[in-house]
N, C-alpha and C positions, 0 to 999 in steps of 0.2 A: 129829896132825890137820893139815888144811892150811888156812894159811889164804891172803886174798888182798886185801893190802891196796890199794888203789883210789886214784889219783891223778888231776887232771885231769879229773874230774865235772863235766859240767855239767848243774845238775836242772833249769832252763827257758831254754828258747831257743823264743823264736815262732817264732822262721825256721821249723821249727827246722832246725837242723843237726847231722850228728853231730860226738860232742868224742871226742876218742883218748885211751883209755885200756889202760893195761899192766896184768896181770894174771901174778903170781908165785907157783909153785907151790913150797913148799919141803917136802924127806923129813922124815924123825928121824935121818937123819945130815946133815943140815943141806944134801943137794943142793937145786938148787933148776931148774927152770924159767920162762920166762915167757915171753909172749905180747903183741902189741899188738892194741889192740882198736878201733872207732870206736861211741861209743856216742852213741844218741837216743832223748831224752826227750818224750813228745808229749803235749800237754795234751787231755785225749778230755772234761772233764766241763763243760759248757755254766754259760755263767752264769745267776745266778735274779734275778729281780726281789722288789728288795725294802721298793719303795712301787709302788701304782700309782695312776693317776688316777679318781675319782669321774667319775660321769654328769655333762653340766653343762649351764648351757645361756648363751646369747650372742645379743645384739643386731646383726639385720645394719646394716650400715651406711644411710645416707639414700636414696643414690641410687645404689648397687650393687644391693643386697638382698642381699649376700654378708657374709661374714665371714672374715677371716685370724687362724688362731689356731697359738698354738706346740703343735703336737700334743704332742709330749715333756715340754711340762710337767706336772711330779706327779710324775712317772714317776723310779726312782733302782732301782739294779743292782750286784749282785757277781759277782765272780768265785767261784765256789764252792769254789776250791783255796788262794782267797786271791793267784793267781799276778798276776792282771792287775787292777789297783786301779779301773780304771775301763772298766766295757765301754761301748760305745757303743749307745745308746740310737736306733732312730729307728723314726719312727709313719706307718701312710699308713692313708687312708681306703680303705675294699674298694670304692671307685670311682676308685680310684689316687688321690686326690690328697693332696699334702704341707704339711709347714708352708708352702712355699711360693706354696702357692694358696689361692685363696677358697671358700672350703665355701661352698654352697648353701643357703638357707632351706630349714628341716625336718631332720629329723633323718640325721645322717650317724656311720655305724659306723667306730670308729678302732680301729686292730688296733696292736701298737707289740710290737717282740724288744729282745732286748740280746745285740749278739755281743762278744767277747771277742779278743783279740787271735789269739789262733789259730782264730779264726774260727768258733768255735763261737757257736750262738743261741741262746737261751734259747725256752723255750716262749711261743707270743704269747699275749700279753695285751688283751684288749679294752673298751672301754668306748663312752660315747655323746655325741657335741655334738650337742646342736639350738639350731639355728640360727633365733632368732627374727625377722617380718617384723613389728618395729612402727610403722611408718612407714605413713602413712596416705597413699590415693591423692589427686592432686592433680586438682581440677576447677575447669576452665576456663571460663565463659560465652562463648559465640558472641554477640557482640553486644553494647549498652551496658548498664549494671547498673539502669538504669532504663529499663523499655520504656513508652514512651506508646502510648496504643487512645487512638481518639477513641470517644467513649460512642457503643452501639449500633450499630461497627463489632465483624466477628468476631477473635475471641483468634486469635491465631498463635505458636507457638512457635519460638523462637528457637532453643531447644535448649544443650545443653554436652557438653564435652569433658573425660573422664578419663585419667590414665596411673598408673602404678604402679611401682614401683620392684621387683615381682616378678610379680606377674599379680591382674587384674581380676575377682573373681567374676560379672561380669557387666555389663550396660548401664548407663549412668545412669538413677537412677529422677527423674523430673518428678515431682510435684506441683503443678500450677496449680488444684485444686478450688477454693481460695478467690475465685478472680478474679471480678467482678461487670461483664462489661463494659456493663451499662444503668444502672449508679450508677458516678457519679465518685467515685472515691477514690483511696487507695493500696492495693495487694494483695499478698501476698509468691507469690514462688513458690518452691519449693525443689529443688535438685538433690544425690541424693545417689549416690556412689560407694561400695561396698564392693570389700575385695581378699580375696584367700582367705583370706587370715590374720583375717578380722572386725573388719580397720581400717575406719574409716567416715569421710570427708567430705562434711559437707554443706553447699553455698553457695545463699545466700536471690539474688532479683533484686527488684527491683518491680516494678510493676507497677502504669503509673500513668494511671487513666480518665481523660481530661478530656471535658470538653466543651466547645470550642470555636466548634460549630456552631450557633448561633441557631435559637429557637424560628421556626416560620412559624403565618401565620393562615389557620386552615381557614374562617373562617367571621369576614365584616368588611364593615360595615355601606359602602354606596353614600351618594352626596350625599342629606341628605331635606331636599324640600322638606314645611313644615307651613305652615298656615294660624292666621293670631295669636286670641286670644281674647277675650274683653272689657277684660282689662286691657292689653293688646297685648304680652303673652308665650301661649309656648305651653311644655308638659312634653315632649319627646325622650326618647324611648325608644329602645335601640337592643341587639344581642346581639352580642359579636365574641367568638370561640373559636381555641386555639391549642391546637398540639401539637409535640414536640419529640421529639430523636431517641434521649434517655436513656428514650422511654416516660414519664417522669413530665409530669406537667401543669403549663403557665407557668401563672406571675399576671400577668394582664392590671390592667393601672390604663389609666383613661381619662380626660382631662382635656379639659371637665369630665365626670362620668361618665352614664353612664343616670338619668334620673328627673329631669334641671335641666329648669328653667325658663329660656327662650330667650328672647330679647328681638327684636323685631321685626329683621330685617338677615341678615347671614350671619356665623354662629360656626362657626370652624373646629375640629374635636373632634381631638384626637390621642391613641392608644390604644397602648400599648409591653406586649408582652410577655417576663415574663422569666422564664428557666430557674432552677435550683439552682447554676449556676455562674456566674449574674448575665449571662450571655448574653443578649443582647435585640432586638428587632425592632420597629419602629414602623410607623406607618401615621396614615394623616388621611383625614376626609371633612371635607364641610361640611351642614352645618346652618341652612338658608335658614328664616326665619320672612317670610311674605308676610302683607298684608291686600290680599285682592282681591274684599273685601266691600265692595257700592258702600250711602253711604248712604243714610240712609231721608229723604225729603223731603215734609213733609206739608201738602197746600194744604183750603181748602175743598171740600166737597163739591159744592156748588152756587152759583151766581153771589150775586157779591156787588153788593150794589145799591146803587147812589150818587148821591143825587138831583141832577140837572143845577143848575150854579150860574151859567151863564151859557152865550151862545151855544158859548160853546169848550170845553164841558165840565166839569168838576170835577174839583179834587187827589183822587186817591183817596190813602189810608194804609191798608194792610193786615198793615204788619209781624208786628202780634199776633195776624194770621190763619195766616201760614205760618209754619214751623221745620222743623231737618234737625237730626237726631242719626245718628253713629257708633258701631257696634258698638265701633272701637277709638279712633280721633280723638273727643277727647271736644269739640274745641273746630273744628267744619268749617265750613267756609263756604254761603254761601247766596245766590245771587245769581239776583232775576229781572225778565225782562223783557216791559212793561214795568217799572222799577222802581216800588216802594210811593212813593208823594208824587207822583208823576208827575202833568201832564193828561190825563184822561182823555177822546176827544171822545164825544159823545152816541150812544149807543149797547151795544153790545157789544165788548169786549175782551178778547183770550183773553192770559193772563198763562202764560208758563211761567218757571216756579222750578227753579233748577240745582243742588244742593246739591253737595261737592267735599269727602273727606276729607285727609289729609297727604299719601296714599299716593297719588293720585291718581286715585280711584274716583270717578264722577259720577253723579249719577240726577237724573232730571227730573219736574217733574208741571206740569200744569195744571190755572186755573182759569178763571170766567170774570169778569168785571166788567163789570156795566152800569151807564149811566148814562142819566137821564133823568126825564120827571115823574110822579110816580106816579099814576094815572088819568087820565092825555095821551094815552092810545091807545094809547102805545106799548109802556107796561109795564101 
């Protein structure tokens, strides 16, 4: 038989390269030949995986929206010949991108081989990151966080501003249905943002009625003059109306108010209306109480007769004939002339009587007075 024992083998070389080897042929008479040879071993059988990675998923960052992840992790390989101890493992997304880059929110396919020092790859392996966007959009107010209306002016919207750390589902929603701008209050308004991922921000403002601006008076009584009455007051009556710009109705106080009783002179009335937000507005008339009622002066109706006491006439006295009463002076004067006591000369004398109350009102009458003998011819 021949055989051919083999020296200088080499079973793996990555290079690879060839190794030189002799080969000797010997008879059964023990000739022998030999040969040199170069001989190469080449590694043809690819490495296998033998862990791979689960589906998973990951949080993007705040204010990327991205995520950096070591694709290759999980992932572990052999050489199937046992030649090469460690193949190299490396993963790319089927959008190119590597451990080195930031995956995108949503879901992203990772394909990963394992080659082996001779350069074989293993079959790929694939699996799935998604990439979650939990970070919520960020909204802004245009404007201060408390808008003042004055009551009864129109609502204006201020408005807000969103952004997102990957994209916006849409505009900001407003809500100002609660606002009431004809009642003072506070009101909320609310703004919210969504992003595609079902993140949600919502920021409140207020939204704050006053009412600053004072009621006015539709309807406010002028100076009244009245006329006094027997006890020398008179009752004032008077109607003042306001409105305001909340729509709701002021309270009016008047000092003093409708229904007094006025005393003779001038009382000045002051009337303030006020709103729900203590907003207020005054006003004044006056209120003149007069007596320009003249008194009542009462003489005889027919002369009064006074028998002659001598050539020069006679005292008359008639006090307890005349008097004057006032509607409102209860105590007025009376003065006439000639006066009562006076001499009277013989004949006829016409007397007028002045009566004068406080107020300065006068009335006058007349009467007559005779004097002389009775059945002398001349009376």
């Amino acid at each position: 038989g021949l055989s051919v024992p083999v020296s200088n083998l080499t079973i793996y070389d990555p290079t690879p390269q060839a190794s030189p080897m002799t080969c000797v042929a010997t008879d059964e008479a023990g000739n022998q030949a030999s040969v040199n040879v170069l001989v190469a071993v080449y590694d043809e059988t690819p490495p296998v995986f033998t862990q791979t990675a689960p589906n998973t998923t990951v949080n993007a960052g705040d204010q990327t929206g991205t995520a950096q992840v070591t694709l290759e992790s999980g992932f572990a390989a052999e050489d199937a010949l046992g030649v090469d101890p460690n193949p190299v493992i490396s993963c790319e997304t089927t959008t190119g991108l590597d451990s080195n880059d930031q995956l995108p929110a949503g879901i992203n396919t990772v394909e990963c081989v394992a080659t082996d020092a001779s350069g074989k790859s293993s079959l790929p392996a694939s699996y799935l990151i998604e990439v979650l966007d939990v970070t919520p959009p960020i909204v802004l107010l245009n404007g201060p966080s408390v808008q003042l209306i004055e009551a009864g002016d129109p609502y204006f919207e201020l408005t807000a501003e969103a952004t997102d750390n990957v994209a916006l589902e849409g505009a900001v929603i407003v809500d100002a249905s609660a606002v009431n701008v004809n009642v003072p209050g506070d009101y909320v308004v609310t703004y919210t943002a969504r992003d595609t991922a079902g993140n949600e921000t919502t920021v409140p403002r207020t939204v704050r009625v006053v009412d600053t601006t004072p009621p006015q008076f539709d309807e406010f009584p002028v100076d009244i003059v009245l006329e006094a009455q027997a006890d020398g007051t008179v009752m004032v009556t008077f109607e003042a109306t306001a409105s305001d710009s909340s729509g709701a109705t002021p309270v009016i106080n008047c000092s003093p108010p409708s229904g007094t009783s006025v005393a003779l002179g001038d009382r000045i009335v002051t009337c303030t209306a006020t709103d729900a937000s203590d907003s207020e507005v005054s006003g004044s008339f006056t209120v003149t109480v007069e007596d320009s009622t003249a008194p009542v002066v009462t003489v005889p109706s027919s002369p009064v007769f006074e028998t002659i006491q001598g050539p020069a006439g006679s005292i008359v006295n008639f006090d307890s004939l005349v008097s004057v009463s006032d509607l409102v002076d209860s105590a007025p004067t009376l003065t006439c002339v000639p006066a009562s006591g006076s001499m009277f000369a013989p004949g006829e004398t016409t007397v007028t009587c002045t009566g004068r109350d406080a107020s300065g009102n006068t009335a006058s009458a007349d009467f007559v007075v005779a004097v002389g003998y009775i059945g002398d011819g001349i009376y």
